[in-house]
PDB file of N, CA, C, O and CB in Angstrom:
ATOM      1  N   UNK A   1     230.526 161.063 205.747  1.00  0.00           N
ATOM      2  CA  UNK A   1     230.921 161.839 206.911  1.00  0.00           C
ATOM      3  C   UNK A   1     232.414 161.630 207.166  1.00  0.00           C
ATOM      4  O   UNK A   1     232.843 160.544 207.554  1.00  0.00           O
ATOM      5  CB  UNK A   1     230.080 161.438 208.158  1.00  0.00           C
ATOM      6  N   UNK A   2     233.278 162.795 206.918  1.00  0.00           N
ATOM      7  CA  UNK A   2     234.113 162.427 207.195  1.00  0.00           C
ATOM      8  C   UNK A   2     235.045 162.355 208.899  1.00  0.00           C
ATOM      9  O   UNK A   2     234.515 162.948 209.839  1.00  0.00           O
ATOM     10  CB  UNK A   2     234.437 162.937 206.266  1.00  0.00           C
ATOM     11  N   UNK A   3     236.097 161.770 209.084  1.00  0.00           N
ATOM     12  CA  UNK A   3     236.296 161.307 210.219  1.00  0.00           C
ATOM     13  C   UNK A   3     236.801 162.458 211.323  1.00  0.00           C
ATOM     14  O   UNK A   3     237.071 163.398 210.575  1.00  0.00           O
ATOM     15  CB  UNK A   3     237.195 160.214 209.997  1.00  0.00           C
ATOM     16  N   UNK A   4     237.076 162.903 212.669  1.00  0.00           N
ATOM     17  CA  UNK A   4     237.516 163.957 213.128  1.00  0.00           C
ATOM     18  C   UNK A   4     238.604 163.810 213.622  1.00  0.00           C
ATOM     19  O   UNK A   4     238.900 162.883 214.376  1.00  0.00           O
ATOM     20  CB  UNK A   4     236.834 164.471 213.829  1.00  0.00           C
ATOM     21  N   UNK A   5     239.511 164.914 213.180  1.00  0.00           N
ATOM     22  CA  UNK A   5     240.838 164.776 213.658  1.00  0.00           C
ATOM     23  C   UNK A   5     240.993 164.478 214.770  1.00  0.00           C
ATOM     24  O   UNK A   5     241.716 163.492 214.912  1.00  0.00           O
ATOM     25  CB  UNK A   5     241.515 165.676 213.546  1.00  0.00           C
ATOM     26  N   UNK A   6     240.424 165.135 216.103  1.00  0.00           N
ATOM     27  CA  UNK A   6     241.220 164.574 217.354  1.00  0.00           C
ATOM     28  C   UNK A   6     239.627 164.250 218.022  1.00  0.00           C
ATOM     29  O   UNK A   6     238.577 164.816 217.716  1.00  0.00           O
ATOM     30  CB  UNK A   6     242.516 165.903 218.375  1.00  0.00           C
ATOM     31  N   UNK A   7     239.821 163.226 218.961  1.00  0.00           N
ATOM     32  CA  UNK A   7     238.983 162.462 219.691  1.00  0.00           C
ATOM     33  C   UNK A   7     239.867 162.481 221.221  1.00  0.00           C
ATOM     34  O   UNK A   7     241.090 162.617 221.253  1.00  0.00           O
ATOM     35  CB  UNK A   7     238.719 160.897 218.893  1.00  0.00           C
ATOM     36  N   UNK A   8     239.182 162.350 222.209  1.00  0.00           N
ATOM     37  CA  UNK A   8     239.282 161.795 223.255  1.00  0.00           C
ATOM     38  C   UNK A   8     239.216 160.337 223.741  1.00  0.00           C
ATOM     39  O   UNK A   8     238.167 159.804 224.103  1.00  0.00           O
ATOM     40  CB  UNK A   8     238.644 162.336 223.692  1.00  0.00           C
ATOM     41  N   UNK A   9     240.495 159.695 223.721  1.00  0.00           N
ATOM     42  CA  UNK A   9     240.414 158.480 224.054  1.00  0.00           C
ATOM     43  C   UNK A   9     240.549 158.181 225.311  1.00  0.00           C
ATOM     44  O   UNK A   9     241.338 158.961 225.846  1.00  0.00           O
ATOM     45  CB  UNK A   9     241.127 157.866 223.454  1.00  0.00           C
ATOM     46  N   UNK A  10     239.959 157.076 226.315  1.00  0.00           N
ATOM     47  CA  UNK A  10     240.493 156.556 227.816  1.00  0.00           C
ATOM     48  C   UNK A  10     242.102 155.749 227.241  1.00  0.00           C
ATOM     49  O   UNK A  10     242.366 155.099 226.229  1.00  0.00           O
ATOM     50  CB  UNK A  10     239.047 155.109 228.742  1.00  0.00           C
ATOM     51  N   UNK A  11     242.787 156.102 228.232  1.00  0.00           N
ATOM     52  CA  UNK A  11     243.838 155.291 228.558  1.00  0.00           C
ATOM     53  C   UNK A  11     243.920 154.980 229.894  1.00  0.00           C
ATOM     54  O   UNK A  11     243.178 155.559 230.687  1.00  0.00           O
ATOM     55  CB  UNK A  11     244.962 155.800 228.172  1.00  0.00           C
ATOM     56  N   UNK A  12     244.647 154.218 230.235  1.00  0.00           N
ATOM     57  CA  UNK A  12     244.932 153.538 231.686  1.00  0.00           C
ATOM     58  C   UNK A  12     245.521 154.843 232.560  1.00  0.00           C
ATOM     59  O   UNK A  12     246.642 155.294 232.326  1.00  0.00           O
ATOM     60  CB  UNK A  12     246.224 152.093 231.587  1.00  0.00           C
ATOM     61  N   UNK A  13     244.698 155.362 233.524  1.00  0.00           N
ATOM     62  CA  UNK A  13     245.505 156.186 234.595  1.00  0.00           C
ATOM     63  C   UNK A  13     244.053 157.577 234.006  1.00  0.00           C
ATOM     64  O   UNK A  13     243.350 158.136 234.848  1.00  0.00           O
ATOM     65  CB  UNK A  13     247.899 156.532 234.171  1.00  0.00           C
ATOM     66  N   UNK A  14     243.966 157.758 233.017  1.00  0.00           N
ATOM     67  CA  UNK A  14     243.001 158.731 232.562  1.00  0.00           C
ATOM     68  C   UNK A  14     242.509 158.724 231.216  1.00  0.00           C
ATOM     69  O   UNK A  14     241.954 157.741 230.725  1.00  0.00           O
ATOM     70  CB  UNK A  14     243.485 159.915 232.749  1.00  0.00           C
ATOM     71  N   UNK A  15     242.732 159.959 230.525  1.00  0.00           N
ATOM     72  CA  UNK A  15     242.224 160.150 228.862  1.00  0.00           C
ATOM     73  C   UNK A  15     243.404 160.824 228.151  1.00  0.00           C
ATOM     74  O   UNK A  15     244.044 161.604 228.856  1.00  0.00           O
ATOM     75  CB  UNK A  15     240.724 161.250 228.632  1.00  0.00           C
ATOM     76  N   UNK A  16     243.775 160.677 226.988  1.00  0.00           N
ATOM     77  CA  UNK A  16     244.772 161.303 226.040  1.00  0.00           C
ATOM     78  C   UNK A  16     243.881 161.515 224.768  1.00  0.00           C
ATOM     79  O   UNK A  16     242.941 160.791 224.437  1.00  0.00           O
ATOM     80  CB  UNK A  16     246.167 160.314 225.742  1.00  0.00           C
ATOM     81  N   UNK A  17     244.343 162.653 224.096  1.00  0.00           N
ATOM     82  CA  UNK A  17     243.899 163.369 222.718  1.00  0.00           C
ATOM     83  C   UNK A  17     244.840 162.272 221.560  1.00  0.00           C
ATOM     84  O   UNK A  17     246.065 162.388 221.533  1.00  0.00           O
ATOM     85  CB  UNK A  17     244.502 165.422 222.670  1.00  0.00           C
ATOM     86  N   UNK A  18     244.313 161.501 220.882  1.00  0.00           N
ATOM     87  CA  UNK A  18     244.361 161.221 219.470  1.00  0.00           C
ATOM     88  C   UNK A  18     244.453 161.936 218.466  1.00  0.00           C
ATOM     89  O   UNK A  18     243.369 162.412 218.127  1.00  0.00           O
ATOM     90  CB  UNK A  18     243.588 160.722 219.176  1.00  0.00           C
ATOM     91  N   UNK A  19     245.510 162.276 217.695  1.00  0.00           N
ATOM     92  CA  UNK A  19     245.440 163.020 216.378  1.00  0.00           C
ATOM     93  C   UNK A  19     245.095 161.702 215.432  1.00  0.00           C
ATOM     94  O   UNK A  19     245.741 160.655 215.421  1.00  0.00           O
ATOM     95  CB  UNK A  19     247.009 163.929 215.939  1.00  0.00           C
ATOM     96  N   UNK A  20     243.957 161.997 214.665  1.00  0.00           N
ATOM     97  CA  UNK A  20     243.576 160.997 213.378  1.00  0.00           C
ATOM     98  C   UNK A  20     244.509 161.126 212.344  1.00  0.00           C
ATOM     99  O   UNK A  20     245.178 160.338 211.675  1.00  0.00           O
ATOM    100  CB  UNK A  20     242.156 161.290 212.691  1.00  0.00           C
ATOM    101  N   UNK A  21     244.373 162.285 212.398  1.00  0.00           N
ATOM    102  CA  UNK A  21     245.412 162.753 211.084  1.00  0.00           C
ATOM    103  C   UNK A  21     247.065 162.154 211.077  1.00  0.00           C
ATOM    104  O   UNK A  21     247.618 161.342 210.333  1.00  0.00           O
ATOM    105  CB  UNK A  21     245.568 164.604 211.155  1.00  0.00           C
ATOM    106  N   UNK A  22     247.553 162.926 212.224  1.00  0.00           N
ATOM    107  CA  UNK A  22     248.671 162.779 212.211  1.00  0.00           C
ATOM    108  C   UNK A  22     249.082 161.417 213.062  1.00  0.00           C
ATOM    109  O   UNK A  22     250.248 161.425 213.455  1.00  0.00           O
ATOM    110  CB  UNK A  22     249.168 163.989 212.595  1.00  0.00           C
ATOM    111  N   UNK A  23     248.297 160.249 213.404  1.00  0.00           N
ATOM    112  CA  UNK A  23     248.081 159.221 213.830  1.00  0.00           C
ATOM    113  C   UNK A  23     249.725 159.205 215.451  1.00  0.00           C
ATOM    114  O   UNK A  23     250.814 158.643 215.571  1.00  0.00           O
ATOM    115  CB  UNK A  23     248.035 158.034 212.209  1.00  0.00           C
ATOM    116  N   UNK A  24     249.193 159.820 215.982  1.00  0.00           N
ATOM    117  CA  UNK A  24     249.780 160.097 217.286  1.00  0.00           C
ATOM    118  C   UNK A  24     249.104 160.707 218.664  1.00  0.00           C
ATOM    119  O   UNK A  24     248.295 161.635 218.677  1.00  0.00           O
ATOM    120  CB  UNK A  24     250.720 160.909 216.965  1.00  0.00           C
ATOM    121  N   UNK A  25     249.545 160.074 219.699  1.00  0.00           N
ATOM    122  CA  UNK A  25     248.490 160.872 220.816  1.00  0.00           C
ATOM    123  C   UNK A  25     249.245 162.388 220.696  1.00  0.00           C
ATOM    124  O   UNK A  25     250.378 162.652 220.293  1.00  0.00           O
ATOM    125  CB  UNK A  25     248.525 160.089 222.799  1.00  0.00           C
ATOM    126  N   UNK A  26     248.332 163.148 221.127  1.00  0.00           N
ATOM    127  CA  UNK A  26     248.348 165.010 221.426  1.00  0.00           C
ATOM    128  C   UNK A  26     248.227 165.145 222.282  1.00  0.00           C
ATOM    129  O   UNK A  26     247.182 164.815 222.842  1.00  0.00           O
ATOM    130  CB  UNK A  26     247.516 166.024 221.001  1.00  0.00           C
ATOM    131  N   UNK A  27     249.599 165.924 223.122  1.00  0.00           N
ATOM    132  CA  UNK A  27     249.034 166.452 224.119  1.00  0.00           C
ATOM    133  C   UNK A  27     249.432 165.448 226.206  1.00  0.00           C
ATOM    134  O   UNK A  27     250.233 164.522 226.334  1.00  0.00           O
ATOM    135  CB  UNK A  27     247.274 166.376 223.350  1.00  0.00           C
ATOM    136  N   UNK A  28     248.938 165.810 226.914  1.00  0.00           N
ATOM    137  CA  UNK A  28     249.339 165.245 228.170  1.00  0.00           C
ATOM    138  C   UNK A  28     247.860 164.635 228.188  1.00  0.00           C
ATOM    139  O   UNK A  28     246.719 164.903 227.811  1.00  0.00           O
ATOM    140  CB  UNK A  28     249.925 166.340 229.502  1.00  0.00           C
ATOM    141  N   UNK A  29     248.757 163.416 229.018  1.00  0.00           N
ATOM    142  CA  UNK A  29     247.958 162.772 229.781  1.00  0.00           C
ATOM    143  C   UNK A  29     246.658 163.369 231.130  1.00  0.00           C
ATOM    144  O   UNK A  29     247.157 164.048 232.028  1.00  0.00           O
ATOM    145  CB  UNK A  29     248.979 162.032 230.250  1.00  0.00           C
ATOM    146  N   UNK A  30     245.679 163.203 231.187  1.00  0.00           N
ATOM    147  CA  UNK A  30     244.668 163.660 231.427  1.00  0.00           C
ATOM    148  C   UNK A  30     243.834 162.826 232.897  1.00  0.00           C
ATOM    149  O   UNK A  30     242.949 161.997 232.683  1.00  0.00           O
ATOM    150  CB  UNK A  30     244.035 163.621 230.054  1.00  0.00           C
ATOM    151  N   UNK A  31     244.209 163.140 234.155  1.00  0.00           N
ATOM    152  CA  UNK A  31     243.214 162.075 234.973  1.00  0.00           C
ATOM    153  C   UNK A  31     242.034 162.319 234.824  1.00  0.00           C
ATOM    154  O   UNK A  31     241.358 161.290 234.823  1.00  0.00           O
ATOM    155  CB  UNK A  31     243.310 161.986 236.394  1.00  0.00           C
ATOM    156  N   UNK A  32     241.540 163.117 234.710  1.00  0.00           N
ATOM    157  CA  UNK A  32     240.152 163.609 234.327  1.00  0.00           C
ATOM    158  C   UNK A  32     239.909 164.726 233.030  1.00  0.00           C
ATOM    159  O   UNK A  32     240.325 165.869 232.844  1.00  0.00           O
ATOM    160  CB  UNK A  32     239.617 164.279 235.643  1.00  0.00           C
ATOM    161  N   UNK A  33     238.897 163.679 232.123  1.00  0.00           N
ATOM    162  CA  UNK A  33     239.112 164.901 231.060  1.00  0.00           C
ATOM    163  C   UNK A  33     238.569 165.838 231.355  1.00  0.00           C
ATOM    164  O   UNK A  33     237.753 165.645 232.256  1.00  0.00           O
ATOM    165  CB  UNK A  33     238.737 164.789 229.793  1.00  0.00           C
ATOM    166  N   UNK A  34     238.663 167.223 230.864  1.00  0.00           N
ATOM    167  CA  UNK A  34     238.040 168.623 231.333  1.00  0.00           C
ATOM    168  C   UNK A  34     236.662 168.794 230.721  1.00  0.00           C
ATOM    169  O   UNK A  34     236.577 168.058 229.738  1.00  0.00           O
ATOM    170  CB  UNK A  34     238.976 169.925 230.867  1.00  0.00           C
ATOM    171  N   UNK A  35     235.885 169.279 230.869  1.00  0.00           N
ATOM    172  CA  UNK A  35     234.878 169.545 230.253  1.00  0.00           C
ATOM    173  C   UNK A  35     234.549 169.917 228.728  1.00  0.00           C
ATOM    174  O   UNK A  35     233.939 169.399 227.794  1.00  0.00           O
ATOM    175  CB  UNK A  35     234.586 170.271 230.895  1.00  0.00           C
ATOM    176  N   UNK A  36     235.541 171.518 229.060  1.00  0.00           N
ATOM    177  CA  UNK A  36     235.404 172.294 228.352  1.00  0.00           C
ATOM    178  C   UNK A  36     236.228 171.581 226.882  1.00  0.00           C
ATOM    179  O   UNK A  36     235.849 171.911 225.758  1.00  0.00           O
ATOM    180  CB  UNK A  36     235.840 173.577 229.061  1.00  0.00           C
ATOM    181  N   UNK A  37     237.135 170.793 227.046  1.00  0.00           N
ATOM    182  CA  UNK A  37     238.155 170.496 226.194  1.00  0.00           C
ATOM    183  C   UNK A  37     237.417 169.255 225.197  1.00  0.00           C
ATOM    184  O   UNK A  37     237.465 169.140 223.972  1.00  0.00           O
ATOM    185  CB  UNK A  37     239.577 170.039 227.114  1.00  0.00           C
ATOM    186  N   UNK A  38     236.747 168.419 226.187  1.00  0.00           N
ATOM    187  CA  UNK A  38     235.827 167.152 225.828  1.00  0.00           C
ATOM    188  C   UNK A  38     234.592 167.832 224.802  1.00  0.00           C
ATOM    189  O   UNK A  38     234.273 167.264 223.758  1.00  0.00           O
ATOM    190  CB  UNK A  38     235.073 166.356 227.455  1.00  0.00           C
ATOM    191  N   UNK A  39     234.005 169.016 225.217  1.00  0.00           N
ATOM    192  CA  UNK A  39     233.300 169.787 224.455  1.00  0.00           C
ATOM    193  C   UNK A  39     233.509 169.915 223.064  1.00  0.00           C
ATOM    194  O   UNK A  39     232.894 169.481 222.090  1.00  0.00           O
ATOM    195  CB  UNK A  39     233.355 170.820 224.920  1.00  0.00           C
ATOM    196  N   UNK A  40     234.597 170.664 223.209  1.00  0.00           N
ATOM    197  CA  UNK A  40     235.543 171.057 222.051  1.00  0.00           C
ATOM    198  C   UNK A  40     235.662 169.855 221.193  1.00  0.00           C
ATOM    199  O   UNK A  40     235.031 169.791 220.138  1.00  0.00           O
ATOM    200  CB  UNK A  40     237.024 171.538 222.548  1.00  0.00           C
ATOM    201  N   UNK A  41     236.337 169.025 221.539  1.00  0.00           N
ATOM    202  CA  UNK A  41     236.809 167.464 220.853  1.00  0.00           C
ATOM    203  C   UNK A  41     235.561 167.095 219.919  1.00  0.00           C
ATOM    204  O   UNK A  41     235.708 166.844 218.723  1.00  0.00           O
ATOM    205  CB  UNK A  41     237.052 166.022 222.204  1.00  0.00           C
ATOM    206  N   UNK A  42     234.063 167.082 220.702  1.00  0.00           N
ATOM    207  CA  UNK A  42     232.947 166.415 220.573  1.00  0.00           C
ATOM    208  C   UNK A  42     232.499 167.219 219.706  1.00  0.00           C
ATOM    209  O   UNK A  42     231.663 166.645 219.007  1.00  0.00           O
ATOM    210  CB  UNK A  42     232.157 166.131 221.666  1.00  0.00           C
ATOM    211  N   UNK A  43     232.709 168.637 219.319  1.00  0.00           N
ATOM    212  CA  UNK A  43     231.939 169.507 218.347  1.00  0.00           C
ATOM    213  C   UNK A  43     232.885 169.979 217.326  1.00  0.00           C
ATOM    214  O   UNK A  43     233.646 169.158 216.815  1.00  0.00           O
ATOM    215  CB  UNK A  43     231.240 170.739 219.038  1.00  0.00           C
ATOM    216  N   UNK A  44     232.915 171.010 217.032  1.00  0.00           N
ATOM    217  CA  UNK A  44     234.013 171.756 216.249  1.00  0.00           C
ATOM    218  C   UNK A  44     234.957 171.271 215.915  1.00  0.00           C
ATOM    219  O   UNK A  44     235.152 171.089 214.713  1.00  0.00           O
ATOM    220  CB  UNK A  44     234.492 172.658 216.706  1.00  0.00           C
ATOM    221  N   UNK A  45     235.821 170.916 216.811  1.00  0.00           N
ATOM    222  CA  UNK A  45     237.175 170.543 217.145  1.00  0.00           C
ATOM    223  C   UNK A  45     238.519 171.682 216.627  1.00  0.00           C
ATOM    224  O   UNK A  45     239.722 171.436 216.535  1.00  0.00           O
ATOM    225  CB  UNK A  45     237.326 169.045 216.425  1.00  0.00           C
ATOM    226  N   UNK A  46     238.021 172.545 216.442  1.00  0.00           N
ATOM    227  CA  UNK A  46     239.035 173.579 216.075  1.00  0.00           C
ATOM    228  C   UNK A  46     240.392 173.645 217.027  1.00  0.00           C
ATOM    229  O   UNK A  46     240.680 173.824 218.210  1.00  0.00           O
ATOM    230  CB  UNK A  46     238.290 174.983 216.131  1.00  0.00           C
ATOM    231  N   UNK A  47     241.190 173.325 215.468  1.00  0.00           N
ATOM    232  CA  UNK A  47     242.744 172.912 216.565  1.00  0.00           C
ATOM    233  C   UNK A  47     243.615 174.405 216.892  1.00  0.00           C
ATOM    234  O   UNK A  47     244.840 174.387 217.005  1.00  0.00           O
ATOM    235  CB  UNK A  47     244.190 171.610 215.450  1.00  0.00           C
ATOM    236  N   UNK A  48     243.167 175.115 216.966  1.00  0.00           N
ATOM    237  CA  UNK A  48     243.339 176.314 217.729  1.00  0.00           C
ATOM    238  C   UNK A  48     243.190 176.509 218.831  1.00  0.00           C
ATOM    239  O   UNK A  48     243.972 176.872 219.710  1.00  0.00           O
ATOM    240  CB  UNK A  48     242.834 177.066 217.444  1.00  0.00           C
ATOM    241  N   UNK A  49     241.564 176.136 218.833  1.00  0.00           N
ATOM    242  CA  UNK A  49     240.673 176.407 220.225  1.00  0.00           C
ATOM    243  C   UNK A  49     241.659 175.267 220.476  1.00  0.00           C
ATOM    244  O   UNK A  49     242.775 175.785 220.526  1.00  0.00           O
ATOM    245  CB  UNK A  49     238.669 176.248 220.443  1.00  0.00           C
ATOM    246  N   UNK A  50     241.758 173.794 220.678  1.00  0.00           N
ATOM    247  CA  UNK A  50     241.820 172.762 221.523  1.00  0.00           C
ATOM    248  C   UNK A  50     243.302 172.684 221.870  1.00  0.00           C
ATOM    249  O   UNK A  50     243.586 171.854 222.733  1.00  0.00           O
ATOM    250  CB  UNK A  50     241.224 171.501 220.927  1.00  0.00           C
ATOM    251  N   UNK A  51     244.421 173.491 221.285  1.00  0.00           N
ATOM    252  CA  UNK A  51     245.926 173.637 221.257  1.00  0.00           C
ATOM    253  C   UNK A  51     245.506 174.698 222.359  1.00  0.00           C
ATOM    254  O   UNK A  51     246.331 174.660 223.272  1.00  0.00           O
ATOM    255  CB  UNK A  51     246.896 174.107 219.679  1.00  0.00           C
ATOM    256  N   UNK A  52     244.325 175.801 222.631  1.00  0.00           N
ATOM    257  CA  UNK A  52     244.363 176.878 223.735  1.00  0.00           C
ATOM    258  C   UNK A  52     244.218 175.870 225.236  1.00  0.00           C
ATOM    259  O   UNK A  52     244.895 176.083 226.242  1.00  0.00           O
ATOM    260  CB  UNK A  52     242.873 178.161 223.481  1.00  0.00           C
ATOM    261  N   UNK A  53     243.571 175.173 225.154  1.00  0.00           N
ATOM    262  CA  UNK A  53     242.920 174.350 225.912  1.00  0.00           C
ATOM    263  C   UNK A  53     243.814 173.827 226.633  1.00  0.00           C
ATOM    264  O   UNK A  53     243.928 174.031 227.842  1.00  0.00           O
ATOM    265  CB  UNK A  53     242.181 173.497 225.326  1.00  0.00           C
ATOM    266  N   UNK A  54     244.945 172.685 225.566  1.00  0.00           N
ATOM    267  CA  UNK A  54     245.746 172.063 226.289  1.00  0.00           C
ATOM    268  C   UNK A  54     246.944 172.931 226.775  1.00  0.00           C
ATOM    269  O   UNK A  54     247.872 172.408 227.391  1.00  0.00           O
ATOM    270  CB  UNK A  54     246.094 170.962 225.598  1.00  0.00           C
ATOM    271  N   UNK A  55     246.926 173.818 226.586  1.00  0.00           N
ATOM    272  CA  UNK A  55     247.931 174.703 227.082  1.00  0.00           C
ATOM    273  C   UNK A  55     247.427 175.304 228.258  1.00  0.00           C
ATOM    274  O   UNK A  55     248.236 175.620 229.131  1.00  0.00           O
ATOM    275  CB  UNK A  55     248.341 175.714 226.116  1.00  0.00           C
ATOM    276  N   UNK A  56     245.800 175.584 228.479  1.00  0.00           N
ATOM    277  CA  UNK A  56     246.247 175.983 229.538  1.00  0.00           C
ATOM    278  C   UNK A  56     245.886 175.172 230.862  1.00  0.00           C
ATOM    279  O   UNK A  56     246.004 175.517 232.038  1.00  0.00           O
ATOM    280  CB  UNK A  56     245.889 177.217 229.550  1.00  0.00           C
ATOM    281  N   UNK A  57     245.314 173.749 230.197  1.00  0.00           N
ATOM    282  CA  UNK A  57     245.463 172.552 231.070  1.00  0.00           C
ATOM    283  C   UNK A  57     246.723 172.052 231.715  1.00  0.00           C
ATOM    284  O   UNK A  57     246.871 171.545 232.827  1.00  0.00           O
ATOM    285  CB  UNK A  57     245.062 171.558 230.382  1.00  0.00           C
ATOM    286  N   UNK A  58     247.517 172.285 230.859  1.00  0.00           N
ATOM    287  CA  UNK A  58     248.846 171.749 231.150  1.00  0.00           C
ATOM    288  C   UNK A  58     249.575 172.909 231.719  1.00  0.00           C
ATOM    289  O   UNK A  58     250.513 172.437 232.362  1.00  0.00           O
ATOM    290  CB  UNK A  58     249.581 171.136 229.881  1.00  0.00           C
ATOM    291  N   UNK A  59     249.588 174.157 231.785  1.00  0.00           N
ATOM    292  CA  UNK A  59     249.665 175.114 232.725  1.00  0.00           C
ATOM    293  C   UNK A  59     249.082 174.990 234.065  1.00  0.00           C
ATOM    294  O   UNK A  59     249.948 175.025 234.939  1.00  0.00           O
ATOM    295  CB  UNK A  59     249.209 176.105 232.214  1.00  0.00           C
ATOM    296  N   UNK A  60     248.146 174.886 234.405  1.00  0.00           N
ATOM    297  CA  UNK A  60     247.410 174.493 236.032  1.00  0.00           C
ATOM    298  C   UNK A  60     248.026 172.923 236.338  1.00  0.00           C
ATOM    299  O   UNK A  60     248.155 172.652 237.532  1.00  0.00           O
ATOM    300  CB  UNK A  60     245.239 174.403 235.976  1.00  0.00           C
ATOM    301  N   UNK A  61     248.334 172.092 235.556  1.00  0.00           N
ATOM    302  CA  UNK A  61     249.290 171.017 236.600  1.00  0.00           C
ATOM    303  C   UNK A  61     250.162 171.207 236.919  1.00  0.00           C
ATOM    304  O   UNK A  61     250.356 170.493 237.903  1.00  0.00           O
ATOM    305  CB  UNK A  61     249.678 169.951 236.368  1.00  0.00           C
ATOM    306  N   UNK A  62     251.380 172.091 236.619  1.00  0.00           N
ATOM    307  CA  UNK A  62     252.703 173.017 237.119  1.00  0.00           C
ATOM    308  C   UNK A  62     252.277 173.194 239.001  1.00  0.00           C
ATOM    309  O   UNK A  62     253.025 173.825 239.747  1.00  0.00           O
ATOM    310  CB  UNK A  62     252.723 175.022 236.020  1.00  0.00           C
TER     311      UNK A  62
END
């Protein structure tokens, strides 16, 4: 089985996206992860869908 590129990790204050691959966090910091995004992470993980996601997560904290 191989391993999945991005995971949802806790960090201190909330959750940040892990790239496996590219061994770097992705993405903003998170006080609460979203559902829909945690979904995503946990299944598919299509970095399309989850690049839509954080964009428009990080759009509504503006």
């Amino acid at each position: 089985m191989s391993k999945r590129r991005y995971v949802a990790r806790g960090v201190p204050g909330g959750y940040r996206v892990w790239d496996n691959k590219g061994r770097r966090w992705w993405g903003d910091l998170y006080e609460l992860c979203p559902d829909d995004l945690l979904t995503e992470l946990n299944g598919r993980a299509d970095p399309e869908r989850v690049t839509a996601l954080l964009k428009r997560y990080r759009a509504l904290k503006r």
